[in-house]
N, C-alpha and C positions, 0 to 999 in steps of 0.2 A: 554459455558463451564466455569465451575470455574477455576479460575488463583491461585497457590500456591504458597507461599514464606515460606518455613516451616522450613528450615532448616538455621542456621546462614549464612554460604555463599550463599545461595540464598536470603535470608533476606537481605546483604549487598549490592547484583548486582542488586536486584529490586528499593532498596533506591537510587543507584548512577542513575540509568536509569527513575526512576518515572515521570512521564508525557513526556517522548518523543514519539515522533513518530515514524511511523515503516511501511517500506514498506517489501514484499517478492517479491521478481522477480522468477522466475518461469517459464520452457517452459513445465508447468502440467505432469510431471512424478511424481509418487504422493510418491517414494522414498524419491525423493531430496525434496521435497515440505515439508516432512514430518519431515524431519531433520531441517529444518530451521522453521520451525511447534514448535519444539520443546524447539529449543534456542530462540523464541522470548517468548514463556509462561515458561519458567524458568524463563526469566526477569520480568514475568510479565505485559508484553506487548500485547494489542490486534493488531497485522499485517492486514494490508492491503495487500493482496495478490496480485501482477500486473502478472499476467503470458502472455506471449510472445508469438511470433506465427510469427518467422520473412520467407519471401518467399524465397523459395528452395536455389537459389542463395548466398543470406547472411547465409541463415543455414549450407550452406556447409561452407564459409569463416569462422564460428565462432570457434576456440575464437579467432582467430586472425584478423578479419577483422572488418567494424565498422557494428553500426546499420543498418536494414532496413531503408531507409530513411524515407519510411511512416510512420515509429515511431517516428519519432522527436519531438521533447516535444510540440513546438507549433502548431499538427496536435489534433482535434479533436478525442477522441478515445488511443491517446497513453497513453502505458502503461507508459513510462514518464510523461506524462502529467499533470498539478495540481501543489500546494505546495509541494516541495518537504521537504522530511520527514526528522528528527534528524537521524535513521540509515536507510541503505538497506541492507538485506540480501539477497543473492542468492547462489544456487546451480543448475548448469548444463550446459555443453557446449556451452549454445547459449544464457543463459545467461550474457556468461563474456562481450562483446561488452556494454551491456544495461548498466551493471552495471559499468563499464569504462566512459560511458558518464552519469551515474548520478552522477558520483561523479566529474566529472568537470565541471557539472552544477553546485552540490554543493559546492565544494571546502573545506575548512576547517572547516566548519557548520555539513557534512554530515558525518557518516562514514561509510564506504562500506567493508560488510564484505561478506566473500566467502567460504562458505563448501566445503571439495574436492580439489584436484590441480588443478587451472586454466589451466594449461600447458603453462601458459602467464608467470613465475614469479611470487616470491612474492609481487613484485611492483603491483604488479595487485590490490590490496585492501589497506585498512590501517590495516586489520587481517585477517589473512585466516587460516581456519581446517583443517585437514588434521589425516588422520587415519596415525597408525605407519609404514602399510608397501606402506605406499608412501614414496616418496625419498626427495620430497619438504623440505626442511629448512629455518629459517633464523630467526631473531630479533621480526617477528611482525606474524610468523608462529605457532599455536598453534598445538601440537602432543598428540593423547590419543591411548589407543591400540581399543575402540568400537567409534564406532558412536552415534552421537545426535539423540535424541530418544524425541517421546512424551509419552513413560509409566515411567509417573514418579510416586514416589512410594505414592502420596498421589493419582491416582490415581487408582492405585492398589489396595491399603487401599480399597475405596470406592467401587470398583468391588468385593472384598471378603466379604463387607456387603450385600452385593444383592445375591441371589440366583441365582446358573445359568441356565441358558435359555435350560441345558438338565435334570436338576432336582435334586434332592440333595437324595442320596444312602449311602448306608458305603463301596462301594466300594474304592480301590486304583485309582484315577483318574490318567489317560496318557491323557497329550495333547497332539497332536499331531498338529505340523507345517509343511505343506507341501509346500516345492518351487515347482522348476519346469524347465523344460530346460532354460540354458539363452546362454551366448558367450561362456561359457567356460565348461559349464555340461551340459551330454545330459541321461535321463533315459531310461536306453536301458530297450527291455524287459526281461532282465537275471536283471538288479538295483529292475526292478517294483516286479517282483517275488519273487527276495530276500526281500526288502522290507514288503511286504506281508505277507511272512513267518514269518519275526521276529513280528512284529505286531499281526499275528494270537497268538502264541507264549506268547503273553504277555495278549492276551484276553483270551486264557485258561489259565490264572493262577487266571481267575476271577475278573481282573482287569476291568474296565471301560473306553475306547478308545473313546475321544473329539477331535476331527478331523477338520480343517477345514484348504481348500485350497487358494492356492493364482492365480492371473491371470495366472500367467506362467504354472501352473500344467497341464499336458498332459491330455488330455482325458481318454488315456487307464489306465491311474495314479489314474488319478480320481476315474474311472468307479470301477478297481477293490480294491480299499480302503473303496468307499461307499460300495459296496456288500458287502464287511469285517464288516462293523458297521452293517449293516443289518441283517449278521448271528449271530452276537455277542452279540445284541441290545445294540450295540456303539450309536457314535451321530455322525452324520457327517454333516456340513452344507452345503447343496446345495445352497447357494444364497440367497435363500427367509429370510427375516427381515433383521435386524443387524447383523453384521459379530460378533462372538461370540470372535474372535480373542483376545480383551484385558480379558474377563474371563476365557478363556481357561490359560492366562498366570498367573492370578488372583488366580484360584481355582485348576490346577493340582499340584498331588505328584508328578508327574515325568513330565518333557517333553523332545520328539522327536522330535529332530531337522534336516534339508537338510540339506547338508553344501553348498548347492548352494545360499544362500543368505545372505551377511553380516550386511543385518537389522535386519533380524531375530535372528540372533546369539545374536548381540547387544541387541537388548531387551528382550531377552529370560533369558540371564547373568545379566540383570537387576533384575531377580525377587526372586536370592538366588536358586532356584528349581532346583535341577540336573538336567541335558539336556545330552542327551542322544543322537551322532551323528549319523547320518545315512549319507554317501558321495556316490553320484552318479556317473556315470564315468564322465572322465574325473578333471577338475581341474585348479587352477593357484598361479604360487608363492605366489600372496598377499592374495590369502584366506588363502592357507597354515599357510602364515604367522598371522594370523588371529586368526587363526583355535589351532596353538602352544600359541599362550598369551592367549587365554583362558583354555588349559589345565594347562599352569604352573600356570595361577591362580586359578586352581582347578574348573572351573566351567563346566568342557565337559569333557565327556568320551566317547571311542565307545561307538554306539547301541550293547550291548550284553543279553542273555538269561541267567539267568532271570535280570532283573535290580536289577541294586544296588544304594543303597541309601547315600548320603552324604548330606556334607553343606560346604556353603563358603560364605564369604561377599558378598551381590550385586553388582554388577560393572557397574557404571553408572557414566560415562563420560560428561553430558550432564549438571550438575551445574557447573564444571570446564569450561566447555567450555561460558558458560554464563560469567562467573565471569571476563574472559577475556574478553570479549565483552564488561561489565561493565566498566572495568579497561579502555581500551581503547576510551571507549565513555569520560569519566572521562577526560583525558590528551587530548584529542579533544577538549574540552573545556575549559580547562585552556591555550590552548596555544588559543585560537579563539582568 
């Protein structure tokens, strides 16, 4: 993958960060992998990805207990294991232990940074992210209202020069993003129907519906959205090739979004394109809270009939968040 520095603050946190090294800690949820995915190629850094796999025991202890012991740095095979690098970044519950002890393996050489609330404290890192409707604060705690994302807009650029994978028409292209049950939304069959409807809806007005689901989407989600692109000649992807996901965000006029996922939203607010909600039942404070800083910043409205069309800045949180990591790798080594 090409690495970009295109813009002056990422031009400035690529320069301060140039030739370090870089681990990801990771227990392979490819969410959180994705976000720290993100902030090491806004740096400009190619990551070493270490992902994690500690046994049931320590996995329930995390984040408060230590490593698997089988991972210790001097066992063959750990994910500690090797030179350790200029930064680590991680993101996810069982990661916090690993990353606690690389950085007292490291000490004032390393700096460990952390997406997410630990639930440990901000002591937990020498920087940590944190979306706005977490409660986390302090000195060395970084706050944006989206998440770290890898659709960055040069990216982008590059997917609207290629043609997409369902063909090029003069129709109104609708992407469509589909979640899918998670802790806190559940698509009953009265959400999937509704759903449905509004989507038919928008294919008879002659529009063009680019669909494509995520692990979580239900079966019967699935089953009756593809049938929808079938009578409609939508495009839906079943699987087979490349997931058409970063073109669909690329080349739609409009996109449809679950509000059961805050990745989604996040990169979807990255790409200017009005996004169009669609909420499942159920629910929780910090989506809400999520779900309201992207309307005051103009970038989400209900799903309604027929859509309507606006514009607003990109919102893309993900060079900021680098620039601090920058900053802080910076003050890491002048006090070394």
């Amino acid at each position: 993958m090409t690495l970009y520095a295109a813009n002056p603050q990422r031009l400035a946190a690529s320069q301060i960060v140039s030739g370090a090294s870089c681990w990801i800690l990771s227990d392979g949820k490819a969410g959180d992998e994705a976000q720290c995915l993100g902030v090491s190629e806004r740096l400009g850094l190619r990551a070493d990805i270490r992902r994690i796999a500690p046994r049931r025991a320590f996995a329930l202890l995390a984040p408060f207990g230590p490593i698997d012991p089988r991972d210790r740095a001097s066992r063959a095979g750990s994910p500690l294991g090797g030179p350790l690098p200029d930064i680590v970044i991680a993101s996810g519950r069982r990661t916090v232990p690993y990353l606690r002890r690389a950085k007292k393996l490291g000490g004032s050489a390393l700096l460990a940074v952390y997406l997410k609330d630990p639930r440990t404290g901000a002591g937990t890192a020498d920087l940590i992210w944190v979306p706005a409707h977490d409660r986390l604060r302090g000195a060395n705690v970084v706050v944006t209202l989206t998440s770290p994302h890898r659709i960055s807009p040069e990216r982008l650029a590059a997917a609207r020069a290629e043609p997409p994978p369902w063909g090029v028409d003069d129709r109104t292209t609708i992407g469509v993003l589909l979640g899918g049950d998670s802790q806190h939304h559940r698509f009953t069959s009265g959400d999937i129907a509704d759903l449905v409807h509004k989507l038919t809806a928008c294919a008879l007005t002659g529009a063009h519906l680019v669909v494509t689901p995520s692990r979580r989407t239900p079966p019967s989600l699935a089953q009756a959205v593809a049938e929808l692109c079938t009578r409609t000649d939508g495009f839906y992807w079943d699987g087979a090739g490349a997931n058409p996901y970063l073109a669909i965000l690329a080349h739609a006029d409009h996109l449809i979004v679950t509000a059961d996922s805050v990745n989604m939203l996040g990169e979807a607010a990255a790409t200017g394109t009005p996004i169009h909600l669609f909420a499942p039942s159920g629910g929780h404070t910090k989506i809400s809270s999520l779900i309201q800083g992207l309307f005051d910043h103009g970038a989400v409205r209900p799903l309604g009939d027929p859509l309507e069309s606006w514009a607003y800045p990109p919102l893309d949180a993900t060079d900021e968040i680098a620039a601090r990591v920058a900053d802080a790798y910076a003050k890491l080594r002048q006090n070394a």
